[in-house]
NUZATI-892322 format. One record per atom (N, C-alpha, C, O): residue in one letter; x, y, z. Coordinates in steps of 0.2 Angstrom, whole numbers, plus 5000, padded with zeros to 4 digits. Layout:
N
aXYZ...
REM end
This chain:
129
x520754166132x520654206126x520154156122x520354106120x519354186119x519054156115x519354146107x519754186104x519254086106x519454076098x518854056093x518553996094x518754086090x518254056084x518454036079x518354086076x518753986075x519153936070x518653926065x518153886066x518753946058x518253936054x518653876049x519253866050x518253836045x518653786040x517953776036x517453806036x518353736033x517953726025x517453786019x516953776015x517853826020x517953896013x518253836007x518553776008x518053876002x518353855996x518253895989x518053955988x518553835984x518153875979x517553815974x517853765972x516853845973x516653815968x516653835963x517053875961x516053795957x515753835953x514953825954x514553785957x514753885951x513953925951x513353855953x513353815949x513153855957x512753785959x512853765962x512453735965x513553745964x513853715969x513853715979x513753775982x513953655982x513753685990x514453695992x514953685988x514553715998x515053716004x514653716009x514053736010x515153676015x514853666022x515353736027x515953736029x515253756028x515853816031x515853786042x515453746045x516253796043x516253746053x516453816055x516653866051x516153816062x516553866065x516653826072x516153796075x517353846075x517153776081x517553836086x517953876084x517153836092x517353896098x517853866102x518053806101x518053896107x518753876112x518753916116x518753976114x518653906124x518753946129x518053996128x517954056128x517653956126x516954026127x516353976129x516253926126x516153986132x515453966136x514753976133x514554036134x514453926129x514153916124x513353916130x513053876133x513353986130x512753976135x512254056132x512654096131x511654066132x511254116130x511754166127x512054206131x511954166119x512154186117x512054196110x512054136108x512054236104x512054236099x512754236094x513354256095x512354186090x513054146086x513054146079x512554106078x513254166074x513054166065x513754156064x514254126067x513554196055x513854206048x513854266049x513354296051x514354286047x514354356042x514854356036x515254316036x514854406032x515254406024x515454446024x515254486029x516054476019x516254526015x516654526011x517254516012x516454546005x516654545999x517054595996x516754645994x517754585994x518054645990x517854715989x517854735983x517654755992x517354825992x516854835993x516554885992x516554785996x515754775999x515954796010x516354786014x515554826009x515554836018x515154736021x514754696018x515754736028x515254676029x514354666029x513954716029x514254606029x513454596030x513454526035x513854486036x512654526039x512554456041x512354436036x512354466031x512254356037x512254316034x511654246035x511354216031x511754236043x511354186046x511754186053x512354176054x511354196059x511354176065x510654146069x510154156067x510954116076x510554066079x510854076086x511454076087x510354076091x510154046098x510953996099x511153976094x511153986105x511353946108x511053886109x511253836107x510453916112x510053866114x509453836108x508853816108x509753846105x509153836099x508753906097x508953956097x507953866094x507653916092x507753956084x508053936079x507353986085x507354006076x508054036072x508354086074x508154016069x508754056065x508354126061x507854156060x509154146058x509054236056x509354216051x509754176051x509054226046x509254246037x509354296034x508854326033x509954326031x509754376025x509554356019x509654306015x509054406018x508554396013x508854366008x508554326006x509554376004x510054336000x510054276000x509954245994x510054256004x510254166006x509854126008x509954066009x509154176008x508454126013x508454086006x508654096000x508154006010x508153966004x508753916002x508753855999x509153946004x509953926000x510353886006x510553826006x510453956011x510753916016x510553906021x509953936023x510953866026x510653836032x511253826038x511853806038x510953856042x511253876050x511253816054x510653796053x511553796059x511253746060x512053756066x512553796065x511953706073x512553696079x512353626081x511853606083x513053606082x513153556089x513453576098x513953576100x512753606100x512953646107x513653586111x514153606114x513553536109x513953496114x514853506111x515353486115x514953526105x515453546102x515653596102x516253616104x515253626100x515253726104x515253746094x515353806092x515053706091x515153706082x514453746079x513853726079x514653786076x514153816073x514253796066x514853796064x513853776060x513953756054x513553826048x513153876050x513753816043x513453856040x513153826032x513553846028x512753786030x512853736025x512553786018x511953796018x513053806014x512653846007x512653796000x513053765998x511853805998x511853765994x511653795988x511653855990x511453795980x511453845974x511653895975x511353945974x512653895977x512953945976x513053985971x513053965965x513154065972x513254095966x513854145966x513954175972x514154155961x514654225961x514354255966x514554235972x513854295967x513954335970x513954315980x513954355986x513954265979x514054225987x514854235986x515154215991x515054235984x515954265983x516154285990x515554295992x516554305995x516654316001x517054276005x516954216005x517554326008x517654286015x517154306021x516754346024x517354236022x516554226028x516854196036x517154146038x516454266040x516554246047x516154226051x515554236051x516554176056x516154176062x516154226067x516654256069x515454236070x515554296075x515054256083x514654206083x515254296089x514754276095x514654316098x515054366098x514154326104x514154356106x514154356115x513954306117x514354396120x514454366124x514154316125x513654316122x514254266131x513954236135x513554266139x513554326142x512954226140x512554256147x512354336140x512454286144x512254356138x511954406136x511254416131x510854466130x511254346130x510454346127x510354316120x510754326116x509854296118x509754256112x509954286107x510454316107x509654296101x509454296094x508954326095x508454306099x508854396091x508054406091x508154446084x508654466082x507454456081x507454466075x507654526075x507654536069x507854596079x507654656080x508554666077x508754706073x508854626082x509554626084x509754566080x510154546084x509654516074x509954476072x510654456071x511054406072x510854536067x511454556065x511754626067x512254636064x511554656070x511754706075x511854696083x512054746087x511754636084x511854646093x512554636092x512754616086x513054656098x513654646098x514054606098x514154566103x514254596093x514654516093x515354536094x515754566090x515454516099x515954536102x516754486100x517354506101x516554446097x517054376099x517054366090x516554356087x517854356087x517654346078x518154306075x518654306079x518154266070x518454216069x519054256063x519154316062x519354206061x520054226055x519654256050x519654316048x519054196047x518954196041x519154176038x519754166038x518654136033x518854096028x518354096020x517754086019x518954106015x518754126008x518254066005x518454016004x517554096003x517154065998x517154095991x517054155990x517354055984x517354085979x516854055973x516953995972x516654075971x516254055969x516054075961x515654115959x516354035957x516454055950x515754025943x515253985943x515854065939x515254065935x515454005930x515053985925
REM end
C-alpha cells in the first residue's frame, strides 16, 4: 500500500515561512508527477505546486508564484514544499498527492489535473494576521 506522510504544517503569523515534507513508502518514484495541493474551509481543493520525478520544471499556482518553492530528494522519495511571505489567506490543510508510477511527467497542460491517484493525511497550515 502507498503512503504519503506529510509533517511540518503549522501555525504562523502573516510573513512567516514553513517548510511542509511529504515522504512516500512502498511507491516507486519513477516518471511520475508529484506536488501540493490545498483546501480551505469552504473552498473546493486547489494545486498548489507540482514537479517531475525526475526533475524538470516545476508547476505553480499563480497564488504562490514567487512565494513558494517545490523542490524533491529522489533518493528519499521526499518531496518538500518551502512557503515563504505567508498569508491568511495561504490558511489550509495541505496535501501531498502522486501520481502513478511509469505514467508520465508533469506537463503544463495536466499540472493539476492528471490523476493523482495516491494522497497523503494532510497537514494544517494556519496562518494568522
Amino acid at each position: 500500500q502507498v503512503q504519503l506522510m506529510e509533517s511540518g504544517g503549522g501555525s504562523v503569523q502573516a510573513g512567516g515561512s514553513l517548510r511542509l515534507s511529504c515522504a512516500a513508502s512502498r511507491y516507486t518514484y519513477v516518471s511520475a508527477c508529484v506536488g501540493w495541493f490545498r483546501q480551505a474551509p469552504g473552498k473546493e481543493r486547489e494545486g498548489v505546486a507540482t514537479i517531475s520525478t525526475g526533475g524538470g520544471s516545476p508547476y505553480y499556482a499563480d497564488s504562490v508564484k514567487g512565494r513558494f518553492t517545490i523542490s524533491q530528494d529522489n533518493a528519499k522519495k521526499t518531496v518538500y514544499l518551502q512557503m515563504n511571505s505567508l498569508k491568511p489567506e495561504d490558511t489550509a490543510m495541505y496535501y501531498c498527492a502522486a501520481t502513478r508510477p511509469f505514467s508520465g511527467r508533469c506537463n503544463e497542460k495536466s499540472a493539476f489535473s492528471a490523476d493523482f491517484r495516491y494522497w497523503g493525511q494532510g497537514t494544517q497550515v494556519t496562518v494568522s494576521s
